[in-house]
N, CA, C and O atoms as a Tinker XYZ file with bonds, in Angstrom:
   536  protein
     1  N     82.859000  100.951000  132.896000    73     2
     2  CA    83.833000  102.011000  132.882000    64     1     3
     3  C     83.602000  102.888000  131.657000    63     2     4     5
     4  O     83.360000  102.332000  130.586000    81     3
     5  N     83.668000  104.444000  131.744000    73     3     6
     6  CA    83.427000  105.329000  130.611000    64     5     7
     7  C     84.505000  105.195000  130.101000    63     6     8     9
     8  O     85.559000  105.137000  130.734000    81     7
     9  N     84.392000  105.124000  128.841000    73     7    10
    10  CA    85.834000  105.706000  127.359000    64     9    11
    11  C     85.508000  106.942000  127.455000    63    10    12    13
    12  O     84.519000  107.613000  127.751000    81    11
    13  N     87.065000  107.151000  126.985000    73    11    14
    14  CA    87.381000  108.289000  127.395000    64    13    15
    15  C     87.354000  108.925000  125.471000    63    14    16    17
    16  O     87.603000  108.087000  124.605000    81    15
    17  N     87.122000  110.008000  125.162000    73    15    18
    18  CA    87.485000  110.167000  123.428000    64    17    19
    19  C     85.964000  110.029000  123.006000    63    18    20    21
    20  O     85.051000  109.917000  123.825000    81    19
    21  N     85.764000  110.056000  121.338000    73    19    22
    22  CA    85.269000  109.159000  120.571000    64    21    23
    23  C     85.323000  108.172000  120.359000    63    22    24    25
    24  O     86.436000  107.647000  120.363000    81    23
    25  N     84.102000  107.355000  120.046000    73    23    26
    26  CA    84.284000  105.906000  120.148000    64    25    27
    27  C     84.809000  105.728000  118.421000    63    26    28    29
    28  O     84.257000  106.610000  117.763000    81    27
    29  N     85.717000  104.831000  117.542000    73    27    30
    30  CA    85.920000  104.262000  116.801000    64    29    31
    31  C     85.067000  104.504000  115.823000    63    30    32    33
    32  O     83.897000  104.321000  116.158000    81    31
    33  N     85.303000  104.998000  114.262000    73    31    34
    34  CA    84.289000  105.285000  113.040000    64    33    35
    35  C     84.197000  103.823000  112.925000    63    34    36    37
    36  O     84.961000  103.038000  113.487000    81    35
    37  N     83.179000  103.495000  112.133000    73    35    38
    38  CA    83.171000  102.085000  111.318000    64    37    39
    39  C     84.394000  102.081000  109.990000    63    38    40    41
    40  O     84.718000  103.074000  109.338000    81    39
    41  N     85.020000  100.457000  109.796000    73    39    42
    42  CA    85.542000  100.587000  108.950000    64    41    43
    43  C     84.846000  100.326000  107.872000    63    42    44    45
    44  O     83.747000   99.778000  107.783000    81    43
    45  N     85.873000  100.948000  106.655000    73    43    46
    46  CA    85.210000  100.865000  105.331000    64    45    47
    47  C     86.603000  100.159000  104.483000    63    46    48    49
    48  O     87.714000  100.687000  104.488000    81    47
    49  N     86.224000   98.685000  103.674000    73    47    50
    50  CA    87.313000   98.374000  103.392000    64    49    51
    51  C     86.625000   98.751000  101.586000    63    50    52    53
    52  O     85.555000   98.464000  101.050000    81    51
    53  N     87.791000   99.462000  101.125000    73    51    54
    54  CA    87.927000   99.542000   99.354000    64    53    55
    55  C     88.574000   98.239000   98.705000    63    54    56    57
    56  O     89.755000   97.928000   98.867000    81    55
    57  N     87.799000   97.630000   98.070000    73    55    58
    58  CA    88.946000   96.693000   97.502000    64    57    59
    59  C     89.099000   97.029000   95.963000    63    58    60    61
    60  O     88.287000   97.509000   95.172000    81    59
    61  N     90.097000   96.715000   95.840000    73    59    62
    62  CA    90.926000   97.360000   94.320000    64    61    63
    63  C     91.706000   95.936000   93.474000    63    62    64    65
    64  O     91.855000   94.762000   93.816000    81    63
    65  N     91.946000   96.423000   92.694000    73    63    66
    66  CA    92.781000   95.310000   91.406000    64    65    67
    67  C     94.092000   95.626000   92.032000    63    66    68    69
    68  O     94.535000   96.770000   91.924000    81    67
    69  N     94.906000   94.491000   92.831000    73    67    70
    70  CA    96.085000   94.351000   92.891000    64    69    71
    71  C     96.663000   94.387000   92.210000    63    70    72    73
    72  O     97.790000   94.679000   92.609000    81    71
    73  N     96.568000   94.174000   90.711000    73    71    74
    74  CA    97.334000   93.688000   89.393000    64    73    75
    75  C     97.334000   94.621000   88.531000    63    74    76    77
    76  O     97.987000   94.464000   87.500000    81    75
    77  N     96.604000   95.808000   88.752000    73    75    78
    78  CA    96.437000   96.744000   87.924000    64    77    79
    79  C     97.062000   98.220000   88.096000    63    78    80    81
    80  O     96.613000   99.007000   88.929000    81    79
    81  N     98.339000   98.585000   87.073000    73    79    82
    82  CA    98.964000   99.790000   87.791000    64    81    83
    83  C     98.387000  100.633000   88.222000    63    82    84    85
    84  O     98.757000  101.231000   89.233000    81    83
    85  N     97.225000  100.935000   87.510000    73    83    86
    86  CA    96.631000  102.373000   87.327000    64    85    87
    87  C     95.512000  102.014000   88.979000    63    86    88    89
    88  O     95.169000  102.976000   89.667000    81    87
    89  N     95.287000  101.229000   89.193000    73    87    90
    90  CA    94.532000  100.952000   90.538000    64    89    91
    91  C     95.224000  101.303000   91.572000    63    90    92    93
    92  O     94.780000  102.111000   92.388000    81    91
    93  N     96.660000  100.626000   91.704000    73    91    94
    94  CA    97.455000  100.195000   92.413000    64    93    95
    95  C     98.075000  101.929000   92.757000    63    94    96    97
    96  O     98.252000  102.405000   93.878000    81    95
    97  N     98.275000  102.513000   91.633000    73    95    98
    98  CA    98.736000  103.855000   92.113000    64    97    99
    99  C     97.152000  104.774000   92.491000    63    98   100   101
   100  O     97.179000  105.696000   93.307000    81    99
   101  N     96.246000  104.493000   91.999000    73    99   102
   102  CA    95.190000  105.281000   92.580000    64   101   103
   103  C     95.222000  104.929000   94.271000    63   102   104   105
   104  O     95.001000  105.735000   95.175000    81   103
   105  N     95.474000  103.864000   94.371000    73   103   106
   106  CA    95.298000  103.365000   96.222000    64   105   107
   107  C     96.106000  104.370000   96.741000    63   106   108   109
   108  O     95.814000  105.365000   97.404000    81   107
   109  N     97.487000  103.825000   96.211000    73   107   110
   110  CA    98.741000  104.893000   96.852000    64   109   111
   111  C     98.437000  106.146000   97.186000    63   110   112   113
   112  O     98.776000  106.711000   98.226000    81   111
   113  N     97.780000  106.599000   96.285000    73   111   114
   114  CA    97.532000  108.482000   95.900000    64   113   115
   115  C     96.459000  108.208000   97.334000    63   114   116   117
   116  O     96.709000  108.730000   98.420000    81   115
   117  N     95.593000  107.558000   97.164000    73   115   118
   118  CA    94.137000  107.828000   98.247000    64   117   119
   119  C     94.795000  107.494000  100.295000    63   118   120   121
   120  O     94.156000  107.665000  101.334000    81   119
   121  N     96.072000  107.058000  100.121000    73   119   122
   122  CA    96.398000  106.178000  101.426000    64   121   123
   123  C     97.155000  107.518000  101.605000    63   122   124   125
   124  O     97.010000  107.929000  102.757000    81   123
   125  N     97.937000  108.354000  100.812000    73   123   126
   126  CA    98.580000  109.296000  100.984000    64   125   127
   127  C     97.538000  110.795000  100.951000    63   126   128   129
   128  O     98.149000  111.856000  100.822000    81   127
   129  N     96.638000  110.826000  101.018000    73   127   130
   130  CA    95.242000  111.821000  101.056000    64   129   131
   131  C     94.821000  111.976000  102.488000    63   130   132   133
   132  O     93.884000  112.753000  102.302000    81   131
   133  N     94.843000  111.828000  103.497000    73   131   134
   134  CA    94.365000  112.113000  104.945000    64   133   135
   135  C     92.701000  112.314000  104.225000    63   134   136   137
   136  O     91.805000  111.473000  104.283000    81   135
   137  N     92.632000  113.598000  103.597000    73   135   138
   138  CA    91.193000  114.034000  103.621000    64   137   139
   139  C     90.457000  112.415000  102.644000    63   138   140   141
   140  O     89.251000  112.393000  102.400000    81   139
   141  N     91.131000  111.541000  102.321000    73   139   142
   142  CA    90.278000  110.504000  101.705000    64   141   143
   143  C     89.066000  109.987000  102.941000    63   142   144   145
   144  O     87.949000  109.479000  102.840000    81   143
   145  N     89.548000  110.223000  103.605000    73   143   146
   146  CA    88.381000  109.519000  104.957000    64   145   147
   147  C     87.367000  110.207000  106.064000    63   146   148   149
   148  O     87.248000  109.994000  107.271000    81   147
   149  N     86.670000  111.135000  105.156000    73   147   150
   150  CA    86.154000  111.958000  106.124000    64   149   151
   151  C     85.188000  111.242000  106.925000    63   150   152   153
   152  O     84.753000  111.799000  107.933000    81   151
   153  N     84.769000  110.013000  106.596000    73   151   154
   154  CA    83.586000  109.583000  107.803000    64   153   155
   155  C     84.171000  108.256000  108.382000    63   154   156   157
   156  O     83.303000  107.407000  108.585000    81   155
   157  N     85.282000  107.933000  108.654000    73   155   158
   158  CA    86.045000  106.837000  108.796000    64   157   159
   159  C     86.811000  106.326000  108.026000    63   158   160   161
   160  O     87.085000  106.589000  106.855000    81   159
   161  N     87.307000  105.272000  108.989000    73   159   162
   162  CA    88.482000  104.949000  108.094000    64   161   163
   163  C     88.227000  103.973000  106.998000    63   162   164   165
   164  O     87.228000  103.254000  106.971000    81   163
   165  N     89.110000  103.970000  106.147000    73   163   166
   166  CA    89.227000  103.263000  104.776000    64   165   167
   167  C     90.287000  102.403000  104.622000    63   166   168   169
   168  O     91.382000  102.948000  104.485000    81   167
   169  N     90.240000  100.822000  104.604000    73   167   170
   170  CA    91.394000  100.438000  104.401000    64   169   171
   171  C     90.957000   99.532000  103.152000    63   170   172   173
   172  O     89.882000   99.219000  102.641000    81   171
   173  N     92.846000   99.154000  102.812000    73   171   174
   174  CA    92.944000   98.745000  101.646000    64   173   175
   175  C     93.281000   97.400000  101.077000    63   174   176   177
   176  O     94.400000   96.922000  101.265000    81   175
   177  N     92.295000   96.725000  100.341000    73   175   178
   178  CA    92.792000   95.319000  100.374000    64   177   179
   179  C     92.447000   94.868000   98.730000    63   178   180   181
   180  O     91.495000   95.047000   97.971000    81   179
   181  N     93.761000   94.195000   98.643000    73   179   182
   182  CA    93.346000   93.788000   96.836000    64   181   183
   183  C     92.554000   92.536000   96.439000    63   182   184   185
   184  O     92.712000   91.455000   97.006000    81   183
   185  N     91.923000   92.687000   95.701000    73   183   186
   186  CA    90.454000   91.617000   95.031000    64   185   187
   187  C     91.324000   90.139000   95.364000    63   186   188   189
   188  O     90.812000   89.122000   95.831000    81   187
   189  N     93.111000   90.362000   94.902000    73   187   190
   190  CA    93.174000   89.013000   94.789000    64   189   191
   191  C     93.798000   88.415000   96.165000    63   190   192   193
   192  O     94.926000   87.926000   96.217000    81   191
   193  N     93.007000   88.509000   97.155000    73   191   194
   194  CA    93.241000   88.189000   98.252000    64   193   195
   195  C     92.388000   87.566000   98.793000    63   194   196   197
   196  O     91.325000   88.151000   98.585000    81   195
   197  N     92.193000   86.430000   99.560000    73   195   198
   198  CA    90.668000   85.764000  100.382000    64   197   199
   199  C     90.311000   86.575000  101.160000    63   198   200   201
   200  O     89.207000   86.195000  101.548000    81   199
   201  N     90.664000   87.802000  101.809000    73   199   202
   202  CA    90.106000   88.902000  102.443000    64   201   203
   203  C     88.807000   89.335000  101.497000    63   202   204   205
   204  O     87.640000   89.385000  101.886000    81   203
   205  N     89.164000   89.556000  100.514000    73   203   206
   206  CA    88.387000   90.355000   99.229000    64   205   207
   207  C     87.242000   89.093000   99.158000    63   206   208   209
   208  O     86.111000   89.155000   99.641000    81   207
   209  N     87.755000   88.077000   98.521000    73   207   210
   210  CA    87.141000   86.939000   98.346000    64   209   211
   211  C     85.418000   86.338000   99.619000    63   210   212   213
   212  O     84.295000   85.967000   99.277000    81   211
   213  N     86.183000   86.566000  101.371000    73   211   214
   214  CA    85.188000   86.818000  102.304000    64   213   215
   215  C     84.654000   88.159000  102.496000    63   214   216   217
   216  O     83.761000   88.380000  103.314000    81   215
   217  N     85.318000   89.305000  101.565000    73   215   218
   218  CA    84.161000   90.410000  102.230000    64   217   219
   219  C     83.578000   90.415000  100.988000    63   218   220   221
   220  O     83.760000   91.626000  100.857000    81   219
   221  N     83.030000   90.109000   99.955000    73   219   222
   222  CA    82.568000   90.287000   99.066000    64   221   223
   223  C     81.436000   88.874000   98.407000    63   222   224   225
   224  O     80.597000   88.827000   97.507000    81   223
   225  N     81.810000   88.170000   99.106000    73   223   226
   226  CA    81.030000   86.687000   98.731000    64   225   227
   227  C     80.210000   86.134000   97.828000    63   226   228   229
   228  O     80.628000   85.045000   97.434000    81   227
   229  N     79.029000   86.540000   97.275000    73   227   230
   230  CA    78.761000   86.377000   96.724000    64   229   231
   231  C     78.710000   86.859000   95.163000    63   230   232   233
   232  O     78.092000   86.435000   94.187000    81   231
   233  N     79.664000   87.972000   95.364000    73   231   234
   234  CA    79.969000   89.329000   94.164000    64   233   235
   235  C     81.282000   88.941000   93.783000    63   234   236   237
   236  O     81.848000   89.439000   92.810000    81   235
   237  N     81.942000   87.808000   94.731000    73   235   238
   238  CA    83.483000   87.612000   94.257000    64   237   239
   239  C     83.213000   86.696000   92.757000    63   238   240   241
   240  O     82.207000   86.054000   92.455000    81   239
   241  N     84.127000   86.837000   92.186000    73   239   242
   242  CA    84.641000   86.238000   90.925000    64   241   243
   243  C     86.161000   85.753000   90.375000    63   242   244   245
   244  O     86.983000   86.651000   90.189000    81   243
   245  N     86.424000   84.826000   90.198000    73   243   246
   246  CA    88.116000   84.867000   90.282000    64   245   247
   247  C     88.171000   85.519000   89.425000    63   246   248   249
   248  O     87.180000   85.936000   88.825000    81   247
   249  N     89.479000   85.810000   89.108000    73   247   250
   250  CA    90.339000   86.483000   87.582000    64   249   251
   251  C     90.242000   88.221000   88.198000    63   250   252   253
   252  O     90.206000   88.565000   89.380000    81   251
   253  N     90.214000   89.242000   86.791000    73   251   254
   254  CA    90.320000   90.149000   87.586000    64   253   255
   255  C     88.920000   90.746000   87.399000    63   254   256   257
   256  O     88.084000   90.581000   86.511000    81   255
   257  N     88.929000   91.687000   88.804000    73   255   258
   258  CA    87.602000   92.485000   88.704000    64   257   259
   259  C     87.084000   93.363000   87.481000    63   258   260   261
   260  O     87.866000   93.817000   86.645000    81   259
   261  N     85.886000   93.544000   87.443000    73   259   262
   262  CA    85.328000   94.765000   86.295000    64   261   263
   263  C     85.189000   96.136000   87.073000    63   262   264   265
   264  O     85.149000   97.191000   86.439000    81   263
   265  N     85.118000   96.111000   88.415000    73   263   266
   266  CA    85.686000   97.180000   89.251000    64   265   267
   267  C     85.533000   97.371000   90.746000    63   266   268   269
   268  O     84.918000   96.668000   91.547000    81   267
   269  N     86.139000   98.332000   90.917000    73   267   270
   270  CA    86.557000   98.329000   92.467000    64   269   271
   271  C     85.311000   98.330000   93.565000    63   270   272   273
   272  O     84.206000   98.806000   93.306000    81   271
   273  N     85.595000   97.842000   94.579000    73   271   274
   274  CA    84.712000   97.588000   95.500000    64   273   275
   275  C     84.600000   98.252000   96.716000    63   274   276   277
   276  O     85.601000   98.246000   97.433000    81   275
   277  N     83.564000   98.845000   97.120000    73   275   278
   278  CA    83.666000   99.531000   98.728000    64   277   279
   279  C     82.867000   99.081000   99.879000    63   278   280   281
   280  O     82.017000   99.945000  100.095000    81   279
   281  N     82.746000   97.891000  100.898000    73   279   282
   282  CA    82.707000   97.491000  101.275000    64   281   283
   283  C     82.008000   98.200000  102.702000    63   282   284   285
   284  O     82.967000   98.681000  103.304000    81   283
   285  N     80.881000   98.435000  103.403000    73   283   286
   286  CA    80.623000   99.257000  104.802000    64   285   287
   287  C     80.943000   98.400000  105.528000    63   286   288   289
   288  O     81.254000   97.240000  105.258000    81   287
   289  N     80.854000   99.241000  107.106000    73   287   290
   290  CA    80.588000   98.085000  108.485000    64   289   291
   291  C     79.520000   97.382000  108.286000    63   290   292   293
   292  O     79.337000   96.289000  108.823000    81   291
   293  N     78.751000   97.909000  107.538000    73   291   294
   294  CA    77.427000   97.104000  107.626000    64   293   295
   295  C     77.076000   95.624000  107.090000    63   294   296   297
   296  O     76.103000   94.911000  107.335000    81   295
   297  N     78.753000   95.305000  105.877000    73   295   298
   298  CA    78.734000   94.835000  104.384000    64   297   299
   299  C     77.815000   95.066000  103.481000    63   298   300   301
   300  O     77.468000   94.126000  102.766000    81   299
   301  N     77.179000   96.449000  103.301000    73   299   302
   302  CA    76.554000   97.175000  102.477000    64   301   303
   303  C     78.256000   96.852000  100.794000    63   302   304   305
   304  O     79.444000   97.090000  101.012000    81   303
   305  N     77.831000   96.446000   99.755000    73   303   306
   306  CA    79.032000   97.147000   98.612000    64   305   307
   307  C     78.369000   98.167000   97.780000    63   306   308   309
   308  O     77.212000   98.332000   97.394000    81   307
   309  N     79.364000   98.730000   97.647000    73   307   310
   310  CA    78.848000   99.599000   96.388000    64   309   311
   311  C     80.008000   99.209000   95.685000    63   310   312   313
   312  O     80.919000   98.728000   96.358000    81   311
   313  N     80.193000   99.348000   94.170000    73   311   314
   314  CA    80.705000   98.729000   93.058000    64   313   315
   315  C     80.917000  100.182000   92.169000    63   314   316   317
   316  O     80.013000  101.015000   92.094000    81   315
   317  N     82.211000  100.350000   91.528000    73   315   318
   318  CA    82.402000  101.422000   89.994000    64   317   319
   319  C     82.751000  102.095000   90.747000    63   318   320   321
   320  O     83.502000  101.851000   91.692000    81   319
   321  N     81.917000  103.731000   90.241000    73   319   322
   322  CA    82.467000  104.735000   90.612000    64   321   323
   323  C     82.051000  105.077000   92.229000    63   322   324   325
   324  O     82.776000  105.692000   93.010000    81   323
   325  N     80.524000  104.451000   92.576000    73   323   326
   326  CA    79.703000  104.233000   93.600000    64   325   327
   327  C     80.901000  104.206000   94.866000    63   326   328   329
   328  O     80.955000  104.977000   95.824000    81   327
   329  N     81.839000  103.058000   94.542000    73   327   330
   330  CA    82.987000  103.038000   96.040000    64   329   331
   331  C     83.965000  104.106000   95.916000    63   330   332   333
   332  O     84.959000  104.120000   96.642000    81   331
   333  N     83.711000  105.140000   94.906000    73   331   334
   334  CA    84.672000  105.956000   95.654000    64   333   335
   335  C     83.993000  107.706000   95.611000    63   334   336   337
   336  O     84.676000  108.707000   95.398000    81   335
   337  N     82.708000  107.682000   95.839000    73   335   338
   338  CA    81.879000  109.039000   95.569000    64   337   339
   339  C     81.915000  109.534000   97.087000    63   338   340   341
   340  O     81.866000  110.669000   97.563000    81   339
   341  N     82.024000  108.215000   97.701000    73   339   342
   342  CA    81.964000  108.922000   99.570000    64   341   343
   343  C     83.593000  108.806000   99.502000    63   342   344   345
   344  O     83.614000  110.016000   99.726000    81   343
   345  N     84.364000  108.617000   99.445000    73   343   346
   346  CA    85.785000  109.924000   99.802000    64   345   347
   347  C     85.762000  111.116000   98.437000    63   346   348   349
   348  O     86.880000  111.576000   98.204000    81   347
   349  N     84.929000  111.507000   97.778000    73   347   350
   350  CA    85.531000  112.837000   96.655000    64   349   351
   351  C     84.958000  113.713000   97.757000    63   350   352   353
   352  O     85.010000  114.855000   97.299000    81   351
   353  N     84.333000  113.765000   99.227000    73   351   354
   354  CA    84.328000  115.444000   99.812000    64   353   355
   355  C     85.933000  115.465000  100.304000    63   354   356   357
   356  O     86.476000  116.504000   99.928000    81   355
   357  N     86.656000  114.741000  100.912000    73   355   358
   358  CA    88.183000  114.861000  101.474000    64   357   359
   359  C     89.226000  114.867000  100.504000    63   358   360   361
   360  O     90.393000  114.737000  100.873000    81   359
   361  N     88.923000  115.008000   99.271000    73   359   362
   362  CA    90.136000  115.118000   98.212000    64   361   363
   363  C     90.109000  116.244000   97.539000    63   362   364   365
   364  O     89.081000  116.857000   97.252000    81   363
   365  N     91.340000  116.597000   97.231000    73   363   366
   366  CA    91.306000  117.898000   96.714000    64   365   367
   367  C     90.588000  118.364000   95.595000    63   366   368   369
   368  O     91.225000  118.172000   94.559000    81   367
   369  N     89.389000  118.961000   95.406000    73   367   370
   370  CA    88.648000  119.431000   94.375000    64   369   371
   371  C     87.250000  118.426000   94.738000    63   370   372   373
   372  O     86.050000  118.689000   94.665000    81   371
   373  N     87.866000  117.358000   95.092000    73   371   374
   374  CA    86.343000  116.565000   95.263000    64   373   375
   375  C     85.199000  116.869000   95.948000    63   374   376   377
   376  O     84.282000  116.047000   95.955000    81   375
   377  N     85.074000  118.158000   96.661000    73   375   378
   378  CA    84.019000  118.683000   96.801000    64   377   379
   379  C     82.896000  119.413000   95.724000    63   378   380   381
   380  O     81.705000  119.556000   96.000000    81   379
   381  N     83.619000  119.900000   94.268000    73   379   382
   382  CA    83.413000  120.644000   93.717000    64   381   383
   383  C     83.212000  119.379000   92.439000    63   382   384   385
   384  O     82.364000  119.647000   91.587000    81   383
   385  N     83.818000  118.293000   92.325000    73   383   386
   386  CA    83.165000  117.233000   91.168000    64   385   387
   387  C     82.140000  116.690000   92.375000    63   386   388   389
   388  O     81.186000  116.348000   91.677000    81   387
   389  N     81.950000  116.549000   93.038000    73   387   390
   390  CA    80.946000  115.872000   93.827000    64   389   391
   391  C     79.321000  116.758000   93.677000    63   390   392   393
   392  O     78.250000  116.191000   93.461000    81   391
   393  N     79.538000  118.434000   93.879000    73   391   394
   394  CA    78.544000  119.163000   93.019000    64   393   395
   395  C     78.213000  118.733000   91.309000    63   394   396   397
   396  O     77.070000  118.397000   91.003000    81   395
   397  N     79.110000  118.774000   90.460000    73   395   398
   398  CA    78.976000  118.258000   89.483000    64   397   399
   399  C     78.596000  117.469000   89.085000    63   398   400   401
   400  O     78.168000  117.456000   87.931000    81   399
   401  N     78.584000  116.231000   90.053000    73   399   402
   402  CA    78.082000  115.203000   90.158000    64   401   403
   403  C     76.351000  115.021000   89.845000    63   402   404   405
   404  O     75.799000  114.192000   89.122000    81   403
   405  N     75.780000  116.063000   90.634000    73   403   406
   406  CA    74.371000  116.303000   90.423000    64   405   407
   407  C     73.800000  117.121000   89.124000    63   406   408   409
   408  O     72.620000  116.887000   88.864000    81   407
   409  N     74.354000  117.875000   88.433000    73   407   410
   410  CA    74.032000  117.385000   87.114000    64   409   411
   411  C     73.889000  116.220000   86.482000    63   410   412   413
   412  O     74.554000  115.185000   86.433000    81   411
   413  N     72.468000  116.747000   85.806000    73   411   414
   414  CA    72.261000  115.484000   85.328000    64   413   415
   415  C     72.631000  115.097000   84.504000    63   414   416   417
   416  O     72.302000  113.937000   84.755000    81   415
   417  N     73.146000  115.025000   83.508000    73   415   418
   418  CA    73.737000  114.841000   82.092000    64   417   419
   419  C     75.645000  114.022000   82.381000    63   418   420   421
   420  O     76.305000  113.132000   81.846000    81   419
   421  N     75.825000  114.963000   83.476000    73   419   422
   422  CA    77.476000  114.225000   84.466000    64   421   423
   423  C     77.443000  113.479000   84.467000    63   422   424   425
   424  O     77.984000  112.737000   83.647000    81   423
   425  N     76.416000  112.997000   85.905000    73   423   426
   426  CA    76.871000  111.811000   86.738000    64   425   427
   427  C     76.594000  110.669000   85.299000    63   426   428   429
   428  O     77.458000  109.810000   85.126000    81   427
   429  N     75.717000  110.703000   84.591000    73   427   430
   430  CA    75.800000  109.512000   83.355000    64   429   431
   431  C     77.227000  109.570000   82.582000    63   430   432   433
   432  O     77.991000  108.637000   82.336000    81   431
   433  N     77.316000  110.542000   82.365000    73   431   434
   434  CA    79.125000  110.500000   81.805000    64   433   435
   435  C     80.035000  109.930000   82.387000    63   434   436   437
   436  O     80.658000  108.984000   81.903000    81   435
   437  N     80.276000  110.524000   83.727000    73   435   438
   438  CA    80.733000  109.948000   84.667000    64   437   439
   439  C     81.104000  108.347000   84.957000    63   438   440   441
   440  O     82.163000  107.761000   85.181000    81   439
   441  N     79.925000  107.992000   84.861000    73   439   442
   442  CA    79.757000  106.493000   85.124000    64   441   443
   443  C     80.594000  105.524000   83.664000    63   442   444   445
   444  O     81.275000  104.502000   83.576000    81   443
   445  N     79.997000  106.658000   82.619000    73   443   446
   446  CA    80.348000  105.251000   81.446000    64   445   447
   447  C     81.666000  105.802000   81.559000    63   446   448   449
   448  O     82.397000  104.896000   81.160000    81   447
   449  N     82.403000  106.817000   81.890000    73   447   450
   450  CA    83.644000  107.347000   81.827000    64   449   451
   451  C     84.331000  106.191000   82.662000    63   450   452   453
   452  O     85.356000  105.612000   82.302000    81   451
   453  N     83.746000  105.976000   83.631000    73   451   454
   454  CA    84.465000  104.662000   84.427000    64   453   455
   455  C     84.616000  103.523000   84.078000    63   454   456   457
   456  O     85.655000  102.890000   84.267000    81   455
   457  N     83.219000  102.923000   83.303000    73   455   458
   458  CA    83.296000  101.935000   82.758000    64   457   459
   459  C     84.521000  101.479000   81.762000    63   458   460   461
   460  O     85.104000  100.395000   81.773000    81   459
   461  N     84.734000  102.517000   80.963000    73   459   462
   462  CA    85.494000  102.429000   79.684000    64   461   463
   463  C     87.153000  102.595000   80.109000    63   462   464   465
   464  O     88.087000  102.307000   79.360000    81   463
   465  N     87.276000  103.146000   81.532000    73   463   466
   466  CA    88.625000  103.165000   81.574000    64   465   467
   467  C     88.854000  101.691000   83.011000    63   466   468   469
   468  O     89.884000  101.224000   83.498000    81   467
   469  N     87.880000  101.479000   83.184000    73   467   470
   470  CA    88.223000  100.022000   83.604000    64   469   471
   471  C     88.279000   98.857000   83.035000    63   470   472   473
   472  O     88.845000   97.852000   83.466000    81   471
   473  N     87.451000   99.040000   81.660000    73   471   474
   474  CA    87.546000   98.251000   80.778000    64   473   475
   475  C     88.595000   97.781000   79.686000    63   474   476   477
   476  O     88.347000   96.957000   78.806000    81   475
   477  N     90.319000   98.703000   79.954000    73   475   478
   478  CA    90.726000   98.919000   79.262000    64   477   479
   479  C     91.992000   99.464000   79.993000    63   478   480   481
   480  O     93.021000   99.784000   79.399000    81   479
   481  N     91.813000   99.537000   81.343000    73   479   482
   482  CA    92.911000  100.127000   82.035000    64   481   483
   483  C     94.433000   98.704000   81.872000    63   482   484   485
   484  O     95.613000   99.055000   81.875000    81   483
   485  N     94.105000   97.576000   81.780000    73   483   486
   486  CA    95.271000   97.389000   81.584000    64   485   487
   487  C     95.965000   97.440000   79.981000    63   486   488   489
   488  O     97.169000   97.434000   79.726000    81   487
   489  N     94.855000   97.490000   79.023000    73   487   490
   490  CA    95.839000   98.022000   77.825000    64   489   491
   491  C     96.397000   98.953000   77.812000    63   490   492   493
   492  O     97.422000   98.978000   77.130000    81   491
   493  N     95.920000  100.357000   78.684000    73   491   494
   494  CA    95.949000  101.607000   78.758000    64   493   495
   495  C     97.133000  101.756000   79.648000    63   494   496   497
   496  O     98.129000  102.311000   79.186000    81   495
   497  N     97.132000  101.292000   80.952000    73   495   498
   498  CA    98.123000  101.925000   81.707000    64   497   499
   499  C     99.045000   99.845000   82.720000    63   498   500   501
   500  O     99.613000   99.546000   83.770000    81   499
   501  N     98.699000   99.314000   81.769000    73   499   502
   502  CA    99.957000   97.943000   82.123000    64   501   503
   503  C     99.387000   97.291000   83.867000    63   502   504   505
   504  O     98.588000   97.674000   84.722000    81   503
   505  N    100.211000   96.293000   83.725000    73   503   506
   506  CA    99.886000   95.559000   85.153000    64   505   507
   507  C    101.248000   95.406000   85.697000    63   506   508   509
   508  O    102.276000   95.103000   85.091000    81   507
   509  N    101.073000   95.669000   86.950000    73   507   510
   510  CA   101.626000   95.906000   88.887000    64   509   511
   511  C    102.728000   94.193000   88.153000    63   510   512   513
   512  O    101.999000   93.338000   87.649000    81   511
   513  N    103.812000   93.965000   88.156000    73   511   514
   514  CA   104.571000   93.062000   87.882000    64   513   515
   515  C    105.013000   92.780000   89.622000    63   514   516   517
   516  O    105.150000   93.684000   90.446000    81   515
   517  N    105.219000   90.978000   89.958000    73   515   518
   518  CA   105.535000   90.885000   91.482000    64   517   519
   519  C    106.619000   91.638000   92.125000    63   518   520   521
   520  O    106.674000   91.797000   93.344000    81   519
   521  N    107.752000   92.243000   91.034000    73   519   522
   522  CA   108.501000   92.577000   90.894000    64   521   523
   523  C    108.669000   94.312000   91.625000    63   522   524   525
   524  O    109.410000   94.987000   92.341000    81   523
   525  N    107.473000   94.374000   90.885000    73   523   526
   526  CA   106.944000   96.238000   91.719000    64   525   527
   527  C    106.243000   96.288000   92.684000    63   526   528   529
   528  O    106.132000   97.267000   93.422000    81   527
   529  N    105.469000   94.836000   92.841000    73   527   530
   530  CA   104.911000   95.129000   94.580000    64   529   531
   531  C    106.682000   94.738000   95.557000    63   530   532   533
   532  O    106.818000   95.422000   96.571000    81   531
   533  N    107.102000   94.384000   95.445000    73   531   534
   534  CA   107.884000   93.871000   96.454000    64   533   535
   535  C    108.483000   95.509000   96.782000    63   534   536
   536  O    109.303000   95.698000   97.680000    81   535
């Protein structure tokens, strides 16, 4: 029997620091973005979950992550800033840091720019209390 439509994008699961505000509201902001998913969908699951734990397997680590994870249909990961360079064309301006991106002198900024605020995001911006997920 023919389907009728497009068939289904592949999913892409992001996994993020449950525990971490500044993560925890970046998800929010990206779930509330429509344009976050221009080549399929993106869903969202936190590191400290056995979801995270089986899509990530051999990259899992208990405690908390050093950074976020993007996960293909394929289980291709990309890791840092890498899981979130394929949604900056559907976000606002992220077409235009995504050019920027290709400078060369950027994308190296870029990267340690990530490093240093993941390295530091919970001194910087506090941790998700059970209290605020509920």
């Amino acid at each position: 029997m023919a389907q009728n439509g497009p068939s289904p994008r592949p999913e892409k699961i992001l996994i993020y620091d449950g525990q971490c505000r500044l993560c925890v509201t970046a998800k929010e902001g990206l779930e509330r973005s429509e344009g976050a998913r221009p080549d399929g969908t993106v869903r969202f699951v936190p590191y400290q979950s056995e979801e995270a734990a089986r899509c990530l397997g051999s990259e899992y680590r208990p405690g908390r992550p050093d950074a976020a994870f993007l996960v293909d249909a394929n289980g291709r990961i990309s890791r840092g800033l890498d899981a979130f360079l394929p949604m900056l064309p559907g976000l606002r301006g992220g077409r235009m840091l995504r050019a920027l991106m290709r400078i060369p002198v950027l994308k190296p900024l870029a990267y340690l720019a990530y490093r240093i605020v993941a390295r530091y995001r919970y001194r910087w911006f506090g941790q998700v209390s059970l209290q605020d997920r509920a």
